[in-house]
N, C-alpha and C positions, 0 to 999 in steps of 0.2 A: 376280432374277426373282421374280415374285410372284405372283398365282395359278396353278392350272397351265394349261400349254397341250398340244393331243393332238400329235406329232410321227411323222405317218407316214413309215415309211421303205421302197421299193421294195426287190427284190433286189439289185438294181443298185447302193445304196446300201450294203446290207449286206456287198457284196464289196471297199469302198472301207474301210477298215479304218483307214487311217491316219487320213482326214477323221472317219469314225465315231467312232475314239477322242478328237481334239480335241472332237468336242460333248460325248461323255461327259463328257470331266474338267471341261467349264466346267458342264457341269450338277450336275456332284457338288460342284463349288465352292461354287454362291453360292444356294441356295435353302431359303426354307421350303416350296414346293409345286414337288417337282421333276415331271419331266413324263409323259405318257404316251406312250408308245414304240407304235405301231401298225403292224407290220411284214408284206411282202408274201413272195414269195418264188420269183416264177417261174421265175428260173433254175434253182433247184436241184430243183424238181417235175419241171421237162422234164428236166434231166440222169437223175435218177432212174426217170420214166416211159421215157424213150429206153433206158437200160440195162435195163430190164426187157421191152422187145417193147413198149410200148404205144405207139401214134399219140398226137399230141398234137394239138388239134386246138382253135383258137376261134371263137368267131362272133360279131361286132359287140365286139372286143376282151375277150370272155369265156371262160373256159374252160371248155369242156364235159367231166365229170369223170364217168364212169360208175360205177358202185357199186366195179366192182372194181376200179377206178382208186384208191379214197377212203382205204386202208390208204398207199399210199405218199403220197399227196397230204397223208395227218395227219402224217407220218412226216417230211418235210421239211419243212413249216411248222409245227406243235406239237414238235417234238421237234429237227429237225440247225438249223434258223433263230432257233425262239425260244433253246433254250440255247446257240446261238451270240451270239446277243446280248446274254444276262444272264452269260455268259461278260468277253465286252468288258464290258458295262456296269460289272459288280464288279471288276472287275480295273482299271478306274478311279476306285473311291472309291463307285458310287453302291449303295445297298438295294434289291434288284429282286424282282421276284414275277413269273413267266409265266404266262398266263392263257389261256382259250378267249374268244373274243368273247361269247358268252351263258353265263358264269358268274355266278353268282349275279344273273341276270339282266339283264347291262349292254346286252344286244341282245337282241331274238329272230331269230328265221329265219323267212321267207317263202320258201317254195321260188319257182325258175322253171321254167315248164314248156320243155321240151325240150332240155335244156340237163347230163338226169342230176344227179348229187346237190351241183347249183350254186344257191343262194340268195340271195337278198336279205336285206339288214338293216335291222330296224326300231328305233331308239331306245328303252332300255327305262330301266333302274333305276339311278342313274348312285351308289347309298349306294357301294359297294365301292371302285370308283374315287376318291371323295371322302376316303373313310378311309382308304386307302393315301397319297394324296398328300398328306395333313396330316396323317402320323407320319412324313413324309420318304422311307416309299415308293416307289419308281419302277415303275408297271406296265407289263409289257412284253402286249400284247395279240395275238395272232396270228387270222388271219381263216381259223378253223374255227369252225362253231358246232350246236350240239345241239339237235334236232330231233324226237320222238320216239325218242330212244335211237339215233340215226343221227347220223353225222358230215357235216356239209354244207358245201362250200369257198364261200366269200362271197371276191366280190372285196375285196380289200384296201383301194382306194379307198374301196369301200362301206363296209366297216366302220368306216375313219374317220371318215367323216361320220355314222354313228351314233355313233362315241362321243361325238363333238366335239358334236352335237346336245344328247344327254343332257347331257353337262356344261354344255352353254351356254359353251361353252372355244374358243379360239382356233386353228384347224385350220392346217397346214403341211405337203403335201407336197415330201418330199424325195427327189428321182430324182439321174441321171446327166445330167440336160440342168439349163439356168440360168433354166429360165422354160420359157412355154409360145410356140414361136418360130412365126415370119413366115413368109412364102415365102422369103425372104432368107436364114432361118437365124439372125435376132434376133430376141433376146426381146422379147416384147410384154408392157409397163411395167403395162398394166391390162385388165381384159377384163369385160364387162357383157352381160347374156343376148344383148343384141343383135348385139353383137360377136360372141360365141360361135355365135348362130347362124349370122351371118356367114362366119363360116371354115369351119361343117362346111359351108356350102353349097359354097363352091367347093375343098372337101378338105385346107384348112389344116389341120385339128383332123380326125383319125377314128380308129379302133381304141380302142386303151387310153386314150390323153387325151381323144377324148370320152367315156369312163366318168369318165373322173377331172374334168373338167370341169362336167360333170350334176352328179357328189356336190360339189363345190367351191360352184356355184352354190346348190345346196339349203341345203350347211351355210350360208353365210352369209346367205341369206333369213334362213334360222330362228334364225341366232344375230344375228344384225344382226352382222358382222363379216368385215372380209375375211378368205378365203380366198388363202394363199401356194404357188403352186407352185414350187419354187426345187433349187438343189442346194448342195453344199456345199462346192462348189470357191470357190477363193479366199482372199484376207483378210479376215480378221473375218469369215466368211459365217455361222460357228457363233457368235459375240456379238451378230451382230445378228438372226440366226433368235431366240436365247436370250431378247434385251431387247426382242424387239419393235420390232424397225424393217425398214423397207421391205426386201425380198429378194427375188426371181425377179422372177415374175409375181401380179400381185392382184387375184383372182377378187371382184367384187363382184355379191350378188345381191339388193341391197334396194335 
């Protein structure tokens, strides 16, 4: 593997353990620029907010996170998800560091309105990331970010496409599905804005894959590079995520 690439991983992926730990060890195996770990966490915000009283509630696949929501929402994503991951990660071989999405300013925060203390991310300062992955580093990123001394939940997607932006690096979401699928229930091989608009017209694509879709399309405008939405079932699905070859579905937006 050779320069890095951003490698987001949904909740969904994060509970699949055995496939998570095959990518680890092939990533602690063979790299000078291991890669950046971009992690969501939904499952376990709702298990959490349900056990405390709170409604959990989205709109247009986003979560709406009220102030007093945002202590448990840091609490499973910054804390029981990322050192769940840097857990696995080392405990397969690799050097991890868990991070906020705008430390030392690798994103900033754009709030959205209505939405309570849910944000948008904009592309920031990509030195931190740079210098972790060429000392062999692995950063794990989690999609909380700091806002005036306020904690604000960014979708997950989103913040991968800011990071993958800043780097100018090569973006891979990885879920529990094999691509981004058809009416059929097959994955579809490539998808181009056109396409994309195409399906959310007649409701192929909505909720969470059209967020994830939006940030897939932007990153690779800006990086001139496709975007992978893919998962990690199968053979080889973690060699060829790792080396760069065709996986899920290929978001192209230039």
């Amino acid at each position: 593997m050779g320069a890095p690439q951003v490698i987001k991983l949904s909740g969904k992926a994060l509970r699949d353990t055995k496939a998570l730990r095959g990518l680890l060890a092939l990533a602690a195996q063979g790299c000078d620029h291991p890669p950046v770990l971009v992690h969501g966490g939904g499952v376990e915000v709702d298990e959490i907010l349900t056990a405390m009283g709170f409604a959990v509630e989205r709109r247009d696949g986003l979560r709406v996170s009220p102030r007093e929501q945002m202590p448990y929402i840091t609490a499973a994503l910054a804390g029981m998800c990322s050192r769940g991951l840097q857990a696995l990660a080392e405990g397969e071989g690799l050097r991890c560091v868990g991070l906020l999405c705008t430390d030392c300013g690798i994103a900033t925060v754009e709030p959205l309105e209505g939405l309570g203390m849910v944000g948008s991310a904009a592309p920031g300062d990509p030195s931190l990331l740079n210098y972790l992955t060429a000392t062999g580093i692995t950063p794990i990123v989690c999609s909380v970010g700091i806002l005036r001394g306020e904690a604000y939940n960014i979708n997950a997607d989103d913040a991968a496409r800011a990071v993958a932006i800043a780097m100018g690096a090569p973006l891979t979401f990885i879920s529990d599905v094999p691509g981004v699928l058809d009416a059929g229930g097959l994955p579809i091989p490539r998808i181009d804005a056109a396409t994309a608009a195409a399906l959310q017209a007649d409701g192929t694509i909505s909720g969470g894959m059209a967020v994830k879709i939006r940030a897939a399309l932007e990153t690779s405008r800006r990086t001139g590079r496709p975007v992978r939405i893919a998962s990690l079932a199968g053979d080889g699905a973690a060699s060829r995520l790792l080396g760069g070859l065709d996986l899920g579905t290929a978001v192209i937006g230039y």
